[in-house]
C-alpha positions in Angstrom: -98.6 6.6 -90.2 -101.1 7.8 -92.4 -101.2 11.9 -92.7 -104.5 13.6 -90.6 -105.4 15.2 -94.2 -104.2 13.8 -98.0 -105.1 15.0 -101.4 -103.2 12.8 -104.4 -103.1 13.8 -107.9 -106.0 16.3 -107.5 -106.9 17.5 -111.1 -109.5 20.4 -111.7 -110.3 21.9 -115.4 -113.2 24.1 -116.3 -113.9 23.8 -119.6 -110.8 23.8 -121.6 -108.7 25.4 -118.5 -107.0 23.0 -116.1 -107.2 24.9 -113.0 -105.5 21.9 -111.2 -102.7 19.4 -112.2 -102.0 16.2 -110.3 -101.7 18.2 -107.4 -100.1 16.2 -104.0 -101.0 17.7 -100.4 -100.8 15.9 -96.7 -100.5 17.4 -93.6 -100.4 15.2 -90.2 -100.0 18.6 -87.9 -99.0 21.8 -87.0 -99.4 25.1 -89.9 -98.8 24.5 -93.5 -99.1 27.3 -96.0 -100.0 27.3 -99.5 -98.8 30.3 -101.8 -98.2 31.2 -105.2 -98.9 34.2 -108.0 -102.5 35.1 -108.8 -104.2 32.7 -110.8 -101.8 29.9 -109.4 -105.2 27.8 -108.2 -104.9 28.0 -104.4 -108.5 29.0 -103.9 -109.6 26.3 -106.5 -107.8 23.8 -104.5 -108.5 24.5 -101.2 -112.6 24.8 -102.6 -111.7 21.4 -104.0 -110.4 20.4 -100.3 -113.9 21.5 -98.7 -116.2 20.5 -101.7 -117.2 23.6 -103.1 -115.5 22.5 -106.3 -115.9 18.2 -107.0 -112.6 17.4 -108.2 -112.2 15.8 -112.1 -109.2 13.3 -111.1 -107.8 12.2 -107.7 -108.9 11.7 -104.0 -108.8 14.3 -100.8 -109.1 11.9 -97.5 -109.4 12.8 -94.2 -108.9 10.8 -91.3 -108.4 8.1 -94.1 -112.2 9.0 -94.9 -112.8 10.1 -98.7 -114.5 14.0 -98.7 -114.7 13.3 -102.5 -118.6 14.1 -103.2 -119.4 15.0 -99.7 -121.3 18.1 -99.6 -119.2 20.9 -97.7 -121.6 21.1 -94.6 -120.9 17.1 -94.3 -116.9 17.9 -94.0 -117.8 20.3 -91.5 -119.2 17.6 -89.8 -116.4 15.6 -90.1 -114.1 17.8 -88.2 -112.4 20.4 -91.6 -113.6 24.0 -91.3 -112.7 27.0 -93.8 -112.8 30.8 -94.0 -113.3 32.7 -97.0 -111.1 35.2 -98.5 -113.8 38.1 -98.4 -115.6 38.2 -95.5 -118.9 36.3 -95.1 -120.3 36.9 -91.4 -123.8 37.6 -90.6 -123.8 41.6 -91.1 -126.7 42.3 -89.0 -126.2 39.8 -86.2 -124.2 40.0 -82.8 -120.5 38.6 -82.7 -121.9 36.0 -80.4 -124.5 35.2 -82.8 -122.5 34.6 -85.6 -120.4 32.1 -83.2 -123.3 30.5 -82.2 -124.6 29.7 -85.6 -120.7 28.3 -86.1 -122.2 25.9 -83.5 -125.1 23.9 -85.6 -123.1 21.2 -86.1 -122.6 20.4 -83.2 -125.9 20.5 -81.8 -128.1 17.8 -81.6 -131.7 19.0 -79.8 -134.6 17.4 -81.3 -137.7 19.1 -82.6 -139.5 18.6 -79.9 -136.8 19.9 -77.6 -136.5 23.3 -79.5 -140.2 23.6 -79.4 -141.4 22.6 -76.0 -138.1 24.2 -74.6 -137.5 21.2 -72.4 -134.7 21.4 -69.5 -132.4 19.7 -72.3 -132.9 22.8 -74.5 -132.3 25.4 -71.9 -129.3 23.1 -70.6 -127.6 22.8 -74.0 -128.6 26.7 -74.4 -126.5 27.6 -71.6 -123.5 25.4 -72.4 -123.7 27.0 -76.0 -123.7 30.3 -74.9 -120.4 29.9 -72.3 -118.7 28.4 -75.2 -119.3 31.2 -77.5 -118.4 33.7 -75.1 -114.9 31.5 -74.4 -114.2 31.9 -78.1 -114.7 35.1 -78.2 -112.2 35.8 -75.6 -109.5 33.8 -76.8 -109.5 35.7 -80.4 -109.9 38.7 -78.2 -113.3 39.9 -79.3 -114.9 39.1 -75.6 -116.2 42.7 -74.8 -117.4 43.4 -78.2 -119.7 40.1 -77.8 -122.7 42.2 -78.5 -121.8 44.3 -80.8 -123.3 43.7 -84.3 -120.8 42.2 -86.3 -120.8 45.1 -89.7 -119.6 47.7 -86.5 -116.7 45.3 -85.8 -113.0 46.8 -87.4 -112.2 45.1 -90.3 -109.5 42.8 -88.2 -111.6 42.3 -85.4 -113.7 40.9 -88.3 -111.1 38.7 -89.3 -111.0 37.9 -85.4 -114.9 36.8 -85.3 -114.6 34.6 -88.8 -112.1 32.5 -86.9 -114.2 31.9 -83.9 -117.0 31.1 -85.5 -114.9 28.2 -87.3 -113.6 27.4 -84.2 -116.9 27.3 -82.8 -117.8 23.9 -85.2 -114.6 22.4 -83.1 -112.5 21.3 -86.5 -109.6 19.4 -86.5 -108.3 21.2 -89.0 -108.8 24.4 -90.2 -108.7 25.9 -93.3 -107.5 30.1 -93.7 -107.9 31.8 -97.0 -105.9 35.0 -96.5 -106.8 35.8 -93.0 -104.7 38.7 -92.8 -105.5 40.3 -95.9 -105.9 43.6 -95.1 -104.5 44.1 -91.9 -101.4 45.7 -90.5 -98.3 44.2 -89.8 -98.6 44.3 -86.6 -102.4 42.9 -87.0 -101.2 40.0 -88.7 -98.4 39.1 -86.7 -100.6 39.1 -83.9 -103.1 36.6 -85.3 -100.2 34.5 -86.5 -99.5 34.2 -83.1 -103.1 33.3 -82.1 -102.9 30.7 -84.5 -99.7 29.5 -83.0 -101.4 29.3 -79.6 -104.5 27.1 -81.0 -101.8 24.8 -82.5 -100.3 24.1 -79.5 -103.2 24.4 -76.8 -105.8 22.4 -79.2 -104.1 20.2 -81.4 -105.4 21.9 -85.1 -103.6 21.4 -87.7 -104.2 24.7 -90.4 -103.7 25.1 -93.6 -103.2 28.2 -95.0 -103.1 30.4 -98.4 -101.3 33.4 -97.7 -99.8 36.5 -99.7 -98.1 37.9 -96.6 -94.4 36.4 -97.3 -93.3 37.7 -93.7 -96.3 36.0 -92.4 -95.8 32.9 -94.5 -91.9 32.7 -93.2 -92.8 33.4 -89.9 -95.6 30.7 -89.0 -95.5 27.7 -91.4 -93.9 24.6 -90.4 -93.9 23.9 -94.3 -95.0 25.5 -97.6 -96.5 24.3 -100.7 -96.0 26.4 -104.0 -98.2 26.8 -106.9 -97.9 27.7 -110.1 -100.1 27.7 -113.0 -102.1 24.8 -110.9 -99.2 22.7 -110.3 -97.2 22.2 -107.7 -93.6 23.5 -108.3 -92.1 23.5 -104.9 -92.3 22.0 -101.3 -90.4 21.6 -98.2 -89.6 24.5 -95.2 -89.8 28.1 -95.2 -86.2 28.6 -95.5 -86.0 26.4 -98.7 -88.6 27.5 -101.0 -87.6 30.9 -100.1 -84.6 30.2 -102.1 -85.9 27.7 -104.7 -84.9 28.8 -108.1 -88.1 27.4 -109.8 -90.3 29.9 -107.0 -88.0 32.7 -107.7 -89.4 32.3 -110.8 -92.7 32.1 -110.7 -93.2 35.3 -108.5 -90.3 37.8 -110.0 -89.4 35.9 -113.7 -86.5 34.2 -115.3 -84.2 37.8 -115.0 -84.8 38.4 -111.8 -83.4 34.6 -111.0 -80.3 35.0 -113.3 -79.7 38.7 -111.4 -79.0 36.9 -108.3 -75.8 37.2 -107.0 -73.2 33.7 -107.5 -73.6 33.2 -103.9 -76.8 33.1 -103.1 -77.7 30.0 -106.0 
């Protein structure tokens, strides 16, 4: 059965830099994480993924559908959503504005609808509101609907960038450090929302992550990168203890300090 979401051989260089290096991904479902040191090229590949960045060699498919050369609000489209490592809402609008404007691809009012304000317009107006206001109370955020979004606390921010992805109903969903900055406790509770939109909606997620409890914790598999290739693959529990990850985060000494029995 062909995987939901495939990247083979992805290669990326700027300039004289290969960012990227033959680099295999596929996910069919559930949470995969993507992790490595700084400058490993997780953000270049997942921009790659969502086609911020055109990749030089290789192919990304989704649904067996090629996203090489689609423009990034055409993937939307096509069911893959992303979030951004710094936060990028609307500052100045409502939370339930900035999921509504999640919405526009999803909408399909004519001119002439929008204009005229036809009984189709304030129909689809009042479906799109319930819906935004259901998103907001499954990530929590339901009583601060009103609230303009630069008020919000920096993780009930990271709350309102997930349901305005949500909000373009993706079928898989793309995380770039969603819990930077939060708490422990903060992150373990969105990895548990996460969990719950897994099971209740059928995403599949992707994440890049530099929470190693979080990473352990939620992912049903994790890719490693290192130096823009991929060094390491399989469950939590194994690349945990791969030597070649060990590596790559901590050096060759700390590897060869490791007691016999844990090699």
């Amino acid at each position: 059965m062909a995987a939901l979401f495939e990247a083979r051989s992805v290669t990326k260089r700027f300039g004289g830099l290969t960012a990227l290096s033959s680099v295999d991904f596929a996910l069919e479902s559930g949470i995969a994480s993507i992790i490595g040191p700084n400058g490993a090229g997780k953000t270049t590949l997942f921009n790659v993924f969502t086609g911020l960045y055109a990749c030089d060699e290789g192919s990304v498919t989704f649904r067996q559908q090629s996203l090489v050369g689609l423009r990034p609000d055409e993937i939307t489209t096509l069911g893959v959503c992303r979030t951004f490592q710094n936060i990028r809402l609307f500052a100045n609008m409502t939370a339930i504005e900035n999921v509504l404007v999640g919405m526009h691809a999803r909408v399909t009012l004519g001119l002439w609808s929008v204009l005229a304000h036809t009984a189709g317009f304030h129909h689809t107006e009042r479906r799109l509101q319930a819906r935004a206001e259901a998103l907001l109370e499954r990530v929590g955020l339901r009583r601060h609907a009103n609230d303009v979004a630069r008020n919000l606390a920096y993780g009930s921010q990271r709350r309102l960038e997930l349901a305005r992805a949500l909000a373009s109903e993706p079928a898989l969903l793309l995380l770039d450090e969603p819990t930077a900055g939060m708490t422990q406790g903060e992150a373990g509770a969105l990895m548990r929302l996460l969990r719950d939109l897994v099971a209740d909606l059928g995403l599949a997620i992707i994440l890049i992550e530099h929470n190693m409890r979080v990473v352990m914790e939620v992912s049903d598999r994790v890719t490693v990168l290192d130096h823009g290739e991929k060094i390491a693959e399989g469950p939590p529990r194994d690349v945990q203890t791969n030597a070649r990850v060990i590596e790559a985060y901590l050096g060759t000494r700390a590897r060869e300090r490791r007691p016999r029995a844990e090699r």
